[in-house]
C-alpha positions as CSV (number, residue, x, y, z in Angstrom):
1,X,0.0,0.0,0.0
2,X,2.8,2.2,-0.6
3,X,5.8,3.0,-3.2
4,X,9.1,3.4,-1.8
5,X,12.0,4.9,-3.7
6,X,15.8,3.7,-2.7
7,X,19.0,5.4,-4.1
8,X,22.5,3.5,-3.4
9,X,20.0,0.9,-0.5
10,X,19.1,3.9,1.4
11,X,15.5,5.1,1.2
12,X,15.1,8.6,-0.2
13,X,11.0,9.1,-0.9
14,X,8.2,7.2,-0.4
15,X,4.6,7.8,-1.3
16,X,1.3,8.2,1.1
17,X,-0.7,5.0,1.4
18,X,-3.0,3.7,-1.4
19,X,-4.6,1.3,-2.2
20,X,-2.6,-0.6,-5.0
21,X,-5.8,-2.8,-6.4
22,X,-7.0,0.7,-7.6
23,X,-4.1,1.1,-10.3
24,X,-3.5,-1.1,-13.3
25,X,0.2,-1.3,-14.4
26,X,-0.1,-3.8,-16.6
27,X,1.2,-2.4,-20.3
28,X,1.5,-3.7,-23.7
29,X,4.1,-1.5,-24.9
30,X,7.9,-1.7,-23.6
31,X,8.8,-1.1,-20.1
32,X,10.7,2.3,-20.1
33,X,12.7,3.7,-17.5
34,X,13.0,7.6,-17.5
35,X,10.0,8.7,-19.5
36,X,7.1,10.4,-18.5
37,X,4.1,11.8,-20.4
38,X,5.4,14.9,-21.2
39,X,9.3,14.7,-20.1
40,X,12.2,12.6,-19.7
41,X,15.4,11.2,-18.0
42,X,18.4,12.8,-19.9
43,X,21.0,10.9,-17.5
44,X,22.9,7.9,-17.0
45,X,21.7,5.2,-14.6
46,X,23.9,2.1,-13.9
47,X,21.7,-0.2,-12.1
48,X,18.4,-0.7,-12.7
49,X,16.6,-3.8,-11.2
50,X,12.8,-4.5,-11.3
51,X,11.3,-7.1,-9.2
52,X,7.8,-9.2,-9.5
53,X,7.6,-8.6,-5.7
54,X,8.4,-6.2,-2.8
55,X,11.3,-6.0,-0.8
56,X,12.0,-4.9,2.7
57,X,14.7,-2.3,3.8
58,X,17.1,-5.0,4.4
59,X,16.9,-6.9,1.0
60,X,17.3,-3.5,-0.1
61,X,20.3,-2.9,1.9
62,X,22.0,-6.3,1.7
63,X,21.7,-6.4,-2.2
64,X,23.2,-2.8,-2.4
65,X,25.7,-4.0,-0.3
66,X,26.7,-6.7,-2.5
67,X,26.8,-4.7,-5.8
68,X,30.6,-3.7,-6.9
69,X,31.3,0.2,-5.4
């Protein structure tokens, strides 16, 4: 019930509650990273990793910890 952002497995944002049954993500275009309706990424990003589940703080942390510095 709520969206939480982690930069370098420490938690920078996260979103009021919601209830997630209300939003449909399911696409049938390409997943993009960086793009928005009406305006874009224009960056580099090194590590991106999307998961079919959620994650708590320390997965977060522990996988982070793991990745090459």
């Amino acid at each position: 019930g709520q969206l939480k952002l982690y930069v370098d497995g420490k938690l920078v944002a996260k979103s009021s509650s919601f209830n997630a049954s209300y939003y449909d993500i399911g696409i049938d275009r390409p997943f993009r990273i960086g793009f928005g309706q009406t305006d874009y990424f224009a960056g580099k990003i090194a590590d991106v990793r999307v998961y079919n589940r959620s994650l708590t703080a320390r997965q977060v942390r522990l996988l982070f910890s793991q990745k090459p510095q």
